[in-house]
FIKEBA-600406 format. One record per residue (C-alpha): residue number from 1; residue in three letters; x, y negated, z. Coordinates in steps of 0.5 Angstrom, whole numbers. Example, Ala and Ser with C-alpha at 12.3 -4.5 7.8 and 13.67 -1.06 7.14 Angstrom:
2
{site 1,ALA,{25,9,16}}
{site 2,SER,{27,2,14}}
//
This chain:
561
{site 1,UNK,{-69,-44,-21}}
{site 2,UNK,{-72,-41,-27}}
{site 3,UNK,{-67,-45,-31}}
{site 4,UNK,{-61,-44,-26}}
{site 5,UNK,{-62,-37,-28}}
{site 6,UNK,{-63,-37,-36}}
{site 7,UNK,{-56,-41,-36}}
{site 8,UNK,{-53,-35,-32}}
{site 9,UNK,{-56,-31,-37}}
{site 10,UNK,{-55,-34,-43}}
{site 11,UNK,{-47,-34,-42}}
{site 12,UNK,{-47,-28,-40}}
{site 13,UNK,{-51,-25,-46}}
{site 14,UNK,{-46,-29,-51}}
{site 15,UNK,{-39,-26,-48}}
{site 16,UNK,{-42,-20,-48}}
{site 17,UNK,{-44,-21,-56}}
{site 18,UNK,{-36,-24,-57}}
{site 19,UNK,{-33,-19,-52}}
{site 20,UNK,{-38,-12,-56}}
{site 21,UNK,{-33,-13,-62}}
{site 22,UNK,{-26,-13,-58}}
{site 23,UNK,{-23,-6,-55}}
{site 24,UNK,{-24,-7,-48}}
{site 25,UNK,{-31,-6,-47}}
{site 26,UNK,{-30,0,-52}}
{site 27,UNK,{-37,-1,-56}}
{site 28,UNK,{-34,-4,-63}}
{site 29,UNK,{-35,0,-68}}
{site 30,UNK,{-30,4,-71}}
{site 31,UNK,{-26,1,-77}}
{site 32,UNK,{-30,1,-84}}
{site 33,UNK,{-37,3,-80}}
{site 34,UNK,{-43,-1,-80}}
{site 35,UNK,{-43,-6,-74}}
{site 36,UNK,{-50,-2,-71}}
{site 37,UNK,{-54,-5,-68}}
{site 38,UNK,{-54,-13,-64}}
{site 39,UNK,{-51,-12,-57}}
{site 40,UNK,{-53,-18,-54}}
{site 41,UNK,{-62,-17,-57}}
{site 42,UNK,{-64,-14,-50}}
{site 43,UNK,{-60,-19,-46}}
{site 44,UNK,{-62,-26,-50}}
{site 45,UNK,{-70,-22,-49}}
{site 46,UNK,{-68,-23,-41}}
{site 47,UNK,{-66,-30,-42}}
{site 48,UNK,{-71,-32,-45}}
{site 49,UNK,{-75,-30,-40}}
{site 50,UNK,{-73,-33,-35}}
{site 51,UNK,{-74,-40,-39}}
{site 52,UNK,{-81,-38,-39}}
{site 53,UNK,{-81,-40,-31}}
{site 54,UNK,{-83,-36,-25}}
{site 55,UNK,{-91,-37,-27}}
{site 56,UNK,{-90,-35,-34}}
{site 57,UNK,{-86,-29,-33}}
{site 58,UNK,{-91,-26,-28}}
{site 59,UNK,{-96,-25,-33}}
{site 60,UNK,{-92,-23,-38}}
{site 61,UNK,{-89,-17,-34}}
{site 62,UNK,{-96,-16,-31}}
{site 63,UNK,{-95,-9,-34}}
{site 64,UNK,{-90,-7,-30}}
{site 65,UNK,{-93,-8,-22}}
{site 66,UNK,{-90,-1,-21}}
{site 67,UNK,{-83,-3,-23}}
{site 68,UNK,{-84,-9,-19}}
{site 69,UNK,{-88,-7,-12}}
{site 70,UNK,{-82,0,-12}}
{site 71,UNK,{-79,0,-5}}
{site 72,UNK,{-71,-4,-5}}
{site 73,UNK,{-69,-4,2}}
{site 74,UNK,{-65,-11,-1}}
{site 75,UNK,{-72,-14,1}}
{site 76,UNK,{-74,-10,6}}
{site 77,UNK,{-74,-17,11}}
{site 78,UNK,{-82,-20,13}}
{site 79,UNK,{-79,-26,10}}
{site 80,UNK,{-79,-24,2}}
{site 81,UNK,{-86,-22,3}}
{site 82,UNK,{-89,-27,7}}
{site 83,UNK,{-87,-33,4}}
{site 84,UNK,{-91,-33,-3}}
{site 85,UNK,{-85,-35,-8}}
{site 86,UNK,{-80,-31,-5}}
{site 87,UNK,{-85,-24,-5}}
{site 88,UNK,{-86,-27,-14}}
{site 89,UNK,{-79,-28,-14}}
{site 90,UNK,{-78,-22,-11}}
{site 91,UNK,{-83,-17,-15}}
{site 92,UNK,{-81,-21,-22}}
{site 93,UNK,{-73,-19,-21}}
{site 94,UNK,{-75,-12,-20}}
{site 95,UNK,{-79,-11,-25}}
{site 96,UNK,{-73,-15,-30}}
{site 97,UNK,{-69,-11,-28}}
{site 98,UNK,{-73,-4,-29}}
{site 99,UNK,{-74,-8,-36}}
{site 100,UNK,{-66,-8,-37}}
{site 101,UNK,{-64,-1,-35}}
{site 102,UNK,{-71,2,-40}}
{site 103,UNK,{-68,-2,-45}}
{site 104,UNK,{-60,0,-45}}
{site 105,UNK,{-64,8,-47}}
{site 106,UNK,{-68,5,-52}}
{site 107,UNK,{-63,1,-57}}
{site 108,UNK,{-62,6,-62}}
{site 109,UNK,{-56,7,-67}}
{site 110,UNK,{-52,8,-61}}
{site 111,UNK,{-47,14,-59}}
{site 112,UNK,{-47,17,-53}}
{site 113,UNK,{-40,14,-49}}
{site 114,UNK,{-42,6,-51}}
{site 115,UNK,{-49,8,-49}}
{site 116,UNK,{-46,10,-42}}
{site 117,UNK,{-41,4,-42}}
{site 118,UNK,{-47,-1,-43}}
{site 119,UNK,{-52,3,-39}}
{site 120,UNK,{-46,2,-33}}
{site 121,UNK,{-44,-5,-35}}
{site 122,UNK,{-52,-7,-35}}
{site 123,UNK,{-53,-4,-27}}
{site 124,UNK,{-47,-8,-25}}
{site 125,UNK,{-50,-14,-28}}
{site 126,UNK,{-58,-13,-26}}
{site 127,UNK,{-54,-12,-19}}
{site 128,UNK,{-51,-18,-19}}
{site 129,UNK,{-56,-22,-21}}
{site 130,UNK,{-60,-20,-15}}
{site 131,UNK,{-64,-26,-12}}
{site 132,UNK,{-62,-24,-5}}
{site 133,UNK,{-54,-25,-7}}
{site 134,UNK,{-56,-32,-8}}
{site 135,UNK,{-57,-36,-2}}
{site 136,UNK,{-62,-42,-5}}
{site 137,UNK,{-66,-35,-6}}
{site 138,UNK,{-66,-32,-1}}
{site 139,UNK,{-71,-33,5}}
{site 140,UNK,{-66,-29,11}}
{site 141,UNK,{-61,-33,9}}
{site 142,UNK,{-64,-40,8}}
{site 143,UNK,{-67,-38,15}}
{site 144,UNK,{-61,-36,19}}
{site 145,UNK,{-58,-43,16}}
{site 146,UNK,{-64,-46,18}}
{site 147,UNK,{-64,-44,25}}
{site 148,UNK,{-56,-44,28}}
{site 149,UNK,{-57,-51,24}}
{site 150,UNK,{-51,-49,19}}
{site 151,UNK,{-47,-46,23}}
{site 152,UNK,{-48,-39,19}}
{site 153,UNK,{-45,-41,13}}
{site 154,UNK,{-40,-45,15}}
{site 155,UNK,{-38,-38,19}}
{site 156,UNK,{-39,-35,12}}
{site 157,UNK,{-34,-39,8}}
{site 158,UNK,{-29,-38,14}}
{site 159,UNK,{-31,-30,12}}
{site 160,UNK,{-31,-32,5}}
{site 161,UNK,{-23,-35,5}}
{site 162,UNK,{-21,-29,9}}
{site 163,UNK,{-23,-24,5}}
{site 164,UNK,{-20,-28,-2}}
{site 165,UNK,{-12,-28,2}}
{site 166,UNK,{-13,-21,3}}
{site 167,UNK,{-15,-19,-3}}
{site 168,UNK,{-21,-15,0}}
{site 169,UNK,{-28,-15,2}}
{site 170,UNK,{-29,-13,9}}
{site 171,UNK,{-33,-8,11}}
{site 172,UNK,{-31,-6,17}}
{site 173,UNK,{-27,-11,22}}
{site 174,UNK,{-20,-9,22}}
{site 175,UNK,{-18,-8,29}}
{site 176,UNK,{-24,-4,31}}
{site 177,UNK,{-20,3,31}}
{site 178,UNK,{-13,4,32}}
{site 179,UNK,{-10,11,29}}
{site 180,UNK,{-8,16,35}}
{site 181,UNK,{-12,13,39}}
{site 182,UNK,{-19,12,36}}
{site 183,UNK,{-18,17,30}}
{site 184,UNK,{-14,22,28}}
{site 185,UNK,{-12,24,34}}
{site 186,UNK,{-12,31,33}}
{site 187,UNK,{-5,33,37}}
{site 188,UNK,{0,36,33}}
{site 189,UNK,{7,34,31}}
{site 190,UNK,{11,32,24}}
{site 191,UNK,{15,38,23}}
{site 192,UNK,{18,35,16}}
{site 193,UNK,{18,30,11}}
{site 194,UNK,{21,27,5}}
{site 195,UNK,{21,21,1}}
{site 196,UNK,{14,23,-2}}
{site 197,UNK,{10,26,4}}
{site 198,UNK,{10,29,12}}
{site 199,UNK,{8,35,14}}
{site 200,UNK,{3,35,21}}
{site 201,UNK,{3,42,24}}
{site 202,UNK,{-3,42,28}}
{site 203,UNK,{-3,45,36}}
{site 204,UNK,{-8,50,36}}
{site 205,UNK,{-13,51,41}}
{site 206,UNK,{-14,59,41}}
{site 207,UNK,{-10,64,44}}
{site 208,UNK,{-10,69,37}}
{site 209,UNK,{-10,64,31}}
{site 210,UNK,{-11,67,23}}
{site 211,UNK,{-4,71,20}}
{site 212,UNK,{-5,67,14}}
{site 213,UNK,{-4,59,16}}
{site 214,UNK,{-8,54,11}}
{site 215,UNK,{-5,47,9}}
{site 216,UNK,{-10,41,7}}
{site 217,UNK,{-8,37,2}}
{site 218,UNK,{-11,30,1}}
{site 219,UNK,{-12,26,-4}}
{site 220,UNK,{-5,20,-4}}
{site 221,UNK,{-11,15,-7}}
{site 222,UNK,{-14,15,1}}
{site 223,UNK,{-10,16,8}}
{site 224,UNK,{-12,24,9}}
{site 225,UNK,{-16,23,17}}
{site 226,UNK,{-22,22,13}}
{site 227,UNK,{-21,30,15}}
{site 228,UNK,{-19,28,22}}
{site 229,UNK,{-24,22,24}}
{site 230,UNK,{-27,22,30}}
{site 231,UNK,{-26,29,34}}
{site 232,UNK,{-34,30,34}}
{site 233,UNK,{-33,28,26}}
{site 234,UNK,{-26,31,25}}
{site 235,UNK,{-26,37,20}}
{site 236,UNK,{-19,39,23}}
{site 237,UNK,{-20,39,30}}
{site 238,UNK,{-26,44,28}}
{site 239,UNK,{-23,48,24}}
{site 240,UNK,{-17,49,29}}
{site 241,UNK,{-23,51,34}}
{site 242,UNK,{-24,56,29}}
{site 243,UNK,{-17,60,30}}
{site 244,UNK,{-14,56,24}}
{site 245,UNK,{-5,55,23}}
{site 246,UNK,{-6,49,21}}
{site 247,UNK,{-2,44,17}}
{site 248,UNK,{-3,37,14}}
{site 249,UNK,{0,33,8}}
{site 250,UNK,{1,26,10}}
{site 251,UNK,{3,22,2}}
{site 252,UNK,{6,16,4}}
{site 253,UNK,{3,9,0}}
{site 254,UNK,{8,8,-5}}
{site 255,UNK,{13,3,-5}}
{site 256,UNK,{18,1,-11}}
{site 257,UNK,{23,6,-8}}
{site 258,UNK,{18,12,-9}}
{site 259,UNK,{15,8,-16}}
{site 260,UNK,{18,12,-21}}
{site 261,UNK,{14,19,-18}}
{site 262,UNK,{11,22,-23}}
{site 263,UNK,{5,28,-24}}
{site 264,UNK,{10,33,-24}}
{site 265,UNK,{13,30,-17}}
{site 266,UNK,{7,32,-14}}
{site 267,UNK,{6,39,-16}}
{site 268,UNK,{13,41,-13}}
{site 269,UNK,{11,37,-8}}
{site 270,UNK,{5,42,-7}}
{site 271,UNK,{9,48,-7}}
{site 272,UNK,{15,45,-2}}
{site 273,UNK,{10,45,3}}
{site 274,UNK,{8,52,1}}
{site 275,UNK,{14,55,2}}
{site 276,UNK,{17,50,8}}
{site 277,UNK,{11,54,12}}
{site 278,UNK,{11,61,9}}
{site 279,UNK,{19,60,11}}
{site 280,UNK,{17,57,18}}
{site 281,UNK,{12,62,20}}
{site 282,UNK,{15,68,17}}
{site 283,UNK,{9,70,12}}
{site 284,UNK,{9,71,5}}
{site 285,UNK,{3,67,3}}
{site 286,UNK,{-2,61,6}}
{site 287,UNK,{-8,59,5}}
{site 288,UNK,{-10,53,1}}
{site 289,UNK,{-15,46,1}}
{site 290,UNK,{-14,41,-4}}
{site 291,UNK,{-19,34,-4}}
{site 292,UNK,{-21,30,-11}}
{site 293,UNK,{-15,29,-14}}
{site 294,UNK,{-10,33,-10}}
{site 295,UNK,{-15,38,-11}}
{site 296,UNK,{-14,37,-19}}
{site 297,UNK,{-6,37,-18}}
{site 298,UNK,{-6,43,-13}}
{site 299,UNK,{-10,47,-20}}
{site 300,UNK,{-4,45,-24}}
{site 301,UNK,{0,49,-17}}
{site 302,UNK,{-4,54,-18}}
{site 303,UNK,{-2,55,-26}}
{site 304,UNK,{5,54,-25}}
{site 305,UNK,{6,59,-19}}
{site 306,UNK,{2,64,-24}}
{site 307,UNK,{6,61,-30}}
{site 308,UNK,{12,63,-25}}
{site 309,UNK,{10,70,-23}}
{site 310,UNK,{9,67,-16}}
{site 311,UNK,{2,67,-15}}
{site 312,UNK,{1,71,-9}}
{site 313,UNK,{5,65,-5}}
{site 314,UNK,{-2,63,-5}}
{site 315,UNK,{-8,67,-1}}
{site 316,UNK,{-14,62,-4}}
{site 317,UNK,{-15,55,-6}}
{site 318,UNK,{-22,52,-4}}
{site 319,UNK,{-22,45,-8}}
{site 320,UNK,{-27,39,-5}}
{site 321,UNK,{-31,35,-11}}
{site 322,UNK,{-24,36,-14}}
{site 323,UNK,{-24,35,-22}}
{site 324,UNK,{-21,39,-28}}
{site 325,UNK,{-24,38,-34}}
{site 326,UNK,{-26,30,-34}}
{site 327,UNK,{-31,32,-41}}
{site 328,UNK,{-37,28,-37}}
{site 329,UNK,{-33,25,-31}}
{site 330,UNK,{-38,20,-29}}
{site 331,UNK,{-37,12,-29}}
{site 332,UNK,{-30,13,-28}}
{site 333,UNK,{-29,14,-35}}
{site 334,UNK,{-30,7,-35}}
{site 335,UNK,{-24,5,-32}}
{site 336,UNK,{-19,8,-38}}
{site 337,UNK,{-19,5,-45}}
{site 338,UNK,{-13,2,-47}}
{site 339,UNK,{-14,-5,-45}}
{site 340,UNK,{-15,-3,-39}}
{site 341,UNK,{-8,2,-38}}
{site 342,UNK,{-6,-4,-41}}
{site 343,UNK,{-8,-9,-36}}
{site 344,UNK,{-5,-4,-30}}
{site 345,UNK,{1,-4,-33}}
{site 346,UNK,{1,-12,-33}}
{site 347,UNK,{-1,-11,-26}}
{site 348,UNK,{5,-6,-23}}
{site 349,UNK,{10,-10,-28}}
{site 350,UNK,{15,-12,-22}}
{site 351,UNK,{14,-7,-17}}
{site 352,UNK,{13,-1,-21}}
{site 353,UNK,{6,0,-17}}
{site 354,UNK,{-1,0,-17}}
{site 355,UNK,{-4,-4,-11}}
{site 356,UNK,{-9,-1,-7}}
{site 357,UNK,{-14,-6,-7}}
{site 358,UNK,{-15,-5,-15}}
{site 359,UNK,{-17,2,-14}}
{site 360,UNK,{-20,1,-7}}
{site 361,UNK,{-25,-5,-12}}
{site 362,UNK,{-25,-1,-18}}
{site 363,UNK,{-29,5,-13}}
{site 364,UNK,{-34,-1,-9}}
{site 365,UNK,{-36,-2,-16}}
{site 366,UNK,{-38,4,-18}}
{site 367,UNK,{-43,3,-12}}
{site 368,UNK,{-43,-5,-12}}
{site 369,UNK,{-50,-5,-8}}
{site 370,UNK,{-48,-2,-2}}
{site 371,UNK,{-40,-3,-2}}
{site 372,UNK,{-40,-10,-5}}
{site 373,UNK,{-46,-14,-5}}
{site 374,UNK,{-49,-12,1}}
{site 375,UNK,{-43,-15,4}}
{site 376,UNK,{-43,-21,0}}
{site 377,UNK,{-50,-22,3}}
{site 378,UNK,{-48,-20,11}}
{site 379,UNK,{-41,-24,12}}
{site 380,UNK,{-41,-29,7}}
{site 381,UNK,{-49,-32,6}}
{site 382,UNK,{-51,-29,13}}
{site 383,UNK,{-45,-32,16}}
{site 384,UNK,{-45,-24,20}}
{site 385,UNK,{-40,-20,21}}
{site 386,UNK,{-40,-13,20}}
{site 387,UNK,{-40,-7,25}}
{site 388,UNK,{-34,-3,27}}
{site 389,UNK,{-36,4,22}}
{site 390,UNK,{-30,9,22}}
{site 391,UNK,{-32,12,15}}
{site 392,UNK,{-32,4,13}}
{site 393,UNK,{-26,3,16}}
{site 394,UNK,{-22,9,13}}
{site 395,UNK,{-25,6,7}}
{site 396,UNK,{-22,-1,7}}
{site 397,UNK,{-15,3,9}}
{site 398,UNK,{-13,3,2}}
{site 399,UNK,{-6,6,0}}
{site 400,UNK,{-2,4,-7}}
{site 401,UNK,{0,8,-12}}
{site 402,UNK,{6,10,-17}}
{site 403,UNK,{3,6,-22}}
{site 404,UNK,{7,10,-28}}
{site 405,UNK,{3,17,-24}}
{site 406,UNK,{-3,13,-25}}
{site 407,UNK,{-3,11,-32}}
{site 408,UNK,{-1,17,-34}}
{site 409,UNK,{-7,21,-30}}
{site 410,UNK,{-11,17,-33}}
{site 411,UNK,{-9,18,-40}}
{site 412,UNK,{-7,25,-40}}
{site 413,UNK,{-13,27,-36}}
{site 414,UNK,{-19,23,-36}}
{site 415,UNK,{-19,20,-43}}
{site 416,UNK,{-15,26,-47}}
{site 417,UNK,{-18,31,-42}}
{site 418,UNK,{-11,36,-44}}
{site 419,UNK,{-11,40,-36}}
{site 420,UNK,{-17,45,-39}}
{site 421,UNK,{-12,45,-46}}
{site 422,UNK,{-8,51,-46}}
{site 423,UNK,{0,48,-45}}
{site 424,UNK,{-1,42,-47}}
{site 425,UNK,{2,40,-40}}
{site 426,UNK,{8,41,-38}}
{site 427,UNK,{11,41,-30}}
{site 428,UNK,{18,42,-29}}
{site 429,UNK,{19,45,-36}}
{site 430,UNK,{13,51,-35}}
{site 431,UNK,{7,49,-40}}
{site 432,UNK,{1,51,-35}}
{site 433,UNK,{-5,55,-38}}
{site 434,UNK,{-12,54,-32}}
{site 435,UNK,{-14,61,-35}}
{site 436,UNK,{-8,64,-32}}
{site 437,UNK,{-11,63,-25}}
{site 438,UNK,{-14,69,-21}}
{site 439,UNK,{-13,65,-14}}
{site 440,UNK,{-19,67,-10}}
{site 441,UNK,{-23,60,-10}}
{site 442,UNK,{-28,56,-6}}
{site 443,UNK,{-31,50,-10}}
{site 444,UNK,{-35,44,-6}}
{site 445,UNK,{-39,40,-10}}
{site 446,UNK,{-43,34,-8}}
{site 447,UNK,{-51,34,-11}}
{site 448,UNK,{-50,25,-10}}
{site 449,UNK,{-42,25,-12}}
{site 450,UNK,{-41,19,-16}}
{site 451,UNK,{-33,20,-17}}
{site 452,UNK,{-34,27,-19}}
{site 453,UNK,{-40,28,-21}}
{site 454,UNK,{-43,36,-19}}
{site 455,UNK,{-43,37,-26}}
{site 456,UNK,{-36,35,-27}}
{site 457,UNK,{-32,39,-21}}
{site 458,UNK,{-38,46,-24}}
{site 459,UNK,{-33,46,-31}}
{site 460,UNK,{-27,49,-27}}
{site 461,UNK,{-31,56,-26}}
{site 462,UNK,{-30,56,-34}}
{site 463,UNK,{-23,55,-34}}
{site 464,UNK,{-21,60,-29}}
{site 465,UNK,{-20,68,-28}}
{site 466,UNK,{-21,69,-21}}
{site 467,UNK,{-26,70,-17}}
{site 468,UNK,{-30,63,-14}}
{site 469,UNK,{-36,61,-10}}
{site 470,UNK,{-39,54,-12}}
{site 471,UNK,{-42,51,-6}}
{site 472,UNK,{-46,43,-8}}
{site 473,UNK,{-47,40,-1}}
{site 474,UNK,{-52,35,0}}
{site 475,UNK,{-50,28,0}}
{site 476,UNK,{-44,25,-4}}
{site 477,UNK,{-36,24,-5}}
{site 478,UNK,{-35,23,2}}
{site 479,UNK,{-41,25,7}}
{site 480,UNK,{-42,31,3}}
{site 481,UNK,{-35,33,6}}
{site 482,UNK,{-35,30,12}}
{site 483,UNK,{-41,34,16}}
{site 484,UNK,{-39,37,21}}
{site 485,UNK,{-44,43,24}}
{site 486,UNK,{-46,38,30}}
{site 487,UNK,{-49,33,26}}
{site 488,UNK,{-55,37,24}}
{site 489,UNK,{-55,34,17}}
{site 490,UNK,{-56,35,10}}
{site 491,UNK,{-56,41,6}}
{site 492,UNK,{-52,46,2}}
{site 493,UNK,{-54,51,-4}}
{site 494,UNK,{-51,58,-6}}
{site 495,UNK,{-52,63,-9}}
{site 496,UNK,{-54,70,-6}}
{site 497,UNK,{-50,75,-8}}
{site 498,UNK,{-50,78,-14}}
{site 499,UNK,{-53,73,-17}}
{site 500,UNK,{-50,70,-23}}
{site 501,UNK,{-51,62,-26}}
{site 502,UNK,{-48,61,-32}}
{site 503,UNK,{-48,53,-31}}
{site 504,UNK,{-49,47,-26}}
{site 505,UNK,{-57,47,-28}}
{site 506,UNK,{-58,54,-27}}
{site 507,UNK,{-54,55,-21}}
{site 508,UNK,{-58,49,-17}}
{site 509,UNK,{-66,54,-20}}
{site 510,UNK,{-62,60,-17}}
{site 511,UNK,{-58,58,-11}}
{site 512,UNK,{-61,59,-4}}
{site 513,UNK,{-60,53,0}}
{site 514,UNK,{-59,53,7}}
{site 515,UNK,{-60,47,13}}
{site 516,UNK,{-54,44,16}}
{site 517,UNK,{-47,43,14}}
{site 518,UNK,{-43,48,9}}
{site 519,UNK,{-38,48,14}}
{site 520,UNK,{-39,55,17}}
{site 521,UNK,{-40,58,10}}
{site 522,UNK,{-33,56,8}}
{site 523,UNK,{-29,59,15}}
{site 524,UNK,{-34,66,14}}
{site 525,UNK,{-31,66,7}}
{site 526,UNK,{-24,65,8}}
{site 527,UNK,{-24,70,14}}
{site 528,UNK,{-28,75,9}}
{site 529,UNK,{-21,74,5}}
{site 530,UNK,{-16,77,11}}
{site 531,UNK,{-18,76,18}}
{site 532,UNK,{-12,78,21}}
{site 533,UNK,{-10,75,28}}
{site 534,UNK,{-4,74,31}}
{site 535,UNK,{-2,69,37}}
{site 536,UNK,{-1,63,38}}
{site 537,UNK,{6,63,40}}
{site 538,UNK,{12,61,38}}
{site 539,UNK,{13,58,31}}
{site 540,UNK,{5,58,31}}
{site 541,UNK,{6,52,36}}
{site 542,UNK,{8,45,33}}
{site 543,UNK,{16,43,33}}
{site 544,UNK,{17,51,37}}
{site 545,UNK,{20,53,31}}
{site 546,UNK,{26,52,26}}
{site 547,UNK,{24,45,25}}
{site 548,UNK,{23,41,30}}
{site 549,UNK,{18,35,31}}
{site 550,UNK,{20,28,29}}
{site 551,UNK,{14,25,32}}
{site 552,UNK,{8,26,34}}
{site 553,UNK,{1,26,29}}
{site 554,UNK,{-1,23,26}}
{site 555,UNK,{6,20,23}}
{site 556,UNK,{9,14,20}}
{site 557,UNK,{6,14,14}}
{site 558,UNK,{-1,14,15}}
{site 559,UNK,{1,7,18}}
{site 560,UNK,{4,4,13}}
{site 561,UNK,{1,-1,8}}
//
């Protein structure tokens, strides 16, 4: 076993000393600089402890007991513990892999970015080589196998070879939930559509709703129920139940007919359905959320209607872990050097568009332990298969992209960081200006996000004029969003009034922070705005209008791959 491993640790560590020279992983020396210090040292150090065998390797980690004896639920089983070789195994492996993660600080005459590159690269690598990823060294599986006489393998494989056709990992069963039966299945009616989207318009459960009605617009990387799950989850229904007009865009997953949508497509995009709904329900302006990177696009909205002298078609924007300075993105930043814009164009080259999949693996990986080798172990070693889950499921419902809006969003604003730079972008022919903005805002973070990270969504209060209130939820990317009252879980942070922070670290000493959701926090701020009610008749009431319903929610294109 110990040779085993040090072979996988020997080729790992020499395609990494051949591969640190090369662009792509972007830890080369700029051209005519000293080439620094060795990147493969640490990783041959871990080798060749391995090639030591398990007994030596146990004496000479015997200073790191704590690293090795820190709680994993990975090995959580009575089996890694019972079994003496296994409990060594387990017990070398965490401390190894404490070494490896002290080590990527320790080298010196590293800049910032290629530590965070190699400080990444190590994590996936430690994750990987985790003894319960390997069925030879895992008690669990080598139990099951043991007592079904094989037969959990074989189920493993058949797991296996499904998932490689499908070109995913499956993390939760495919037909568990139906959309308009089991999720998204708040009533309502597609009253518009074009090429590049439907507009839902939700039938409201009050008799008098609020004047000013507010559109969700989603993010176009995933489908947009992750707000509307499970009505006991579902953020639609529940502000619907608070006396909300509501509407939601629903972005159809691009196909070569819509693969030549650009930056500027989605911003029009946004403020056509602005417009649709002031015309539809006769009001002069709407309320607004926008969500990760619908939230980024709906800044650049923002910018353009007040570079156009039309801000007031916009009462508020709230912003959920939405980014629009990308200077300390988090691991994302990862994903955008030249090679790897190169290799997605590779990859859209015949179609124009970015497959779903890619995505939908580039985000498992910034989370592998629990989005990929935790299904790794459960469905192909154990041979189980995964429980229903509807966050999962929704998870796994990948959407494609136009792989030109991609690339460009990518380069424009994760590598080069242009939104936060006056005029350096243009929609539509207008240079937008972020500090243009007086738009009142809500700004949502999440203190666990590692998509957008709480630091990162904090820089939009820098670059905007209007008043804002910055709330971090408990929890990440997801969960920190989706936390209905109900629930009873986690927590949020604000600050009491009048107090002032001038960054993240500040904010979190001064805030106050609350138990539950953060939900009922955001309703009292938007009524705060305008409270005014009117009643729920009319055009208020979907396809009771100008535009008639084309079908019912949750449409057509969130069903389509």
């Amino acid at each position: 076993m110990g040779r085993a491993q040090k072979m996988w640790m020997d080729a790992w560590a020499d395609s990494m000393a051949e591969g640190a020279t090369k662009p792509g992983l972007g830890m080369a020396p700029p051209e005519g600089a000293s080439a620094g210090p060795d990147m493969s040292e640490w990783m041959n150090a871990g080798a060749e402890a391995w090639a030591k065998g398990m007994e030596a390797w146990g004496k000479m980690m015997g200073d790191m007991t704590a690293a090795g004896q820190k709680a994993d639920r990975r090995f959580a089983a009575p089996e890694w513990s019972e079994n003496p070789i296994f409990d060594s195994l387990k017990h070398g492996y965490l401390a190894w892999s404490a070494k490896m993660m002290e080590t990527v600080d320790a080298i010196d005459g590293v800049d910032d970015k290629s530590r965070d590159r190699l400080r990444f690269a190590t994590k996936e690598f430690v994750d990987a080589m985790s003894p319960a990823n390997f069925a030879a060294t895992n008690p669990e599986v080598l139990a099951k196998a043991q007592k079904t006489q094989g037969d959990s393998i074989a189920k493993g494989m058949s797991n296996f070879f499904a998932d490689m056709a499908a070109g995913q990992v499956t993390q939760s069963p495919e037909n568990a939930f139906e959309l308009g039966k089991d999720l998204a299945t708040t009533p309502g009616k597609v009253i518009y559509e074009t090429e590049l989207f439907q507009l839902i318009h939700y039938a409201p459960t009050t008799e008098k709703v609020l004047e000013t009605p507010l559109v969700i617009f989603p993010p176009w990387i995933n489908r947009f129920y992750i707000l509307d799950l499970t009505p006991e989850k579902s953020f639609v229904k529940w502000a619907v139940d608070q006396g909300v007009s509501l509407f939601m865009v629903s972005w159809k997953s691009a196909d070569e007919s819509i693969a030549n949508i650009a930056m500027d497509d989605y911003v029009l995009g946004q403020i056509e359905v602005i417009d649709t709904i002031r015309d539809l329900l006769g009001v002069k302006k709407v309320h607004t959320i926008g969500y990760c990177v619908a939230g980024t696009v709906l800044a650049m909205t923002l910018a353009l209607l007040h570079a156009r002298g039309e801000a007031d078609k916009v009462a508020s924007a709230t912003f959920f872990t939405a980014q629009v300075d990308f200077a300390d993105a988090g691991d994302l930043n990862m994903f955008v050097s030249d090679e790897t814009l190169s290799i997605l164009e590779q990859l859209s080259a015949e179609t124009g568009v970015t497959d779903g999949r890619v995505l939908a693996a580039t985000f498992n990986m910034l989370r592998g332990r629990d989005l990929i080798w935790n299904y790794v172990v459960n469905n192909y070693l154990m041979g189980n298969e995964p429980r229903p889950f509807d966050l999962l499921h929704w998870n796994g419902d990948v959407t494609n992209l136009p792989a030109a809006w991609h690339r460009d969003y990518l380069a424009r604003l994760y590598r080069d960081n242009l939104l936060v730079k006056p005029g350096a972008i243009s929609i539509d022919g207008d240079a937008i200006d972020l500090t243009m903005i007086e738009t009142p805002l809500y700004v949502q973070a999440g203190e666990q996000d590692h998509i957008a990270p709480a630091a990162s969504v904090w820089k939009l209060l820098d670059h905007v004029k209007g008043p804002a209130r910055f709330l971090l939820a408990g929890s990440g990317h997801i969960a920190g969003v989706v936390n209905p009252p109900a629930a009873k879980k986690y927590h949020y942070s604000v600050l009491p009034d009048g107090v002032q922070a001038k960054d993240l670290d500040a904010f979190v000493e001064k805030a106050k922070r609350s138990e539950g959701s953060w939900w009922p926090d955001w309703i009292d701020w938007l009524k705060s705005l305008d409270d005014t009610q009117v009643d729920a008749k009319g055009a208020r009431q979907p396809g009771k209008g100008k535009l008639k319903p084309i079908e019912d929610a949750p449409g057509r294109y969130v069903k389509t791959r």
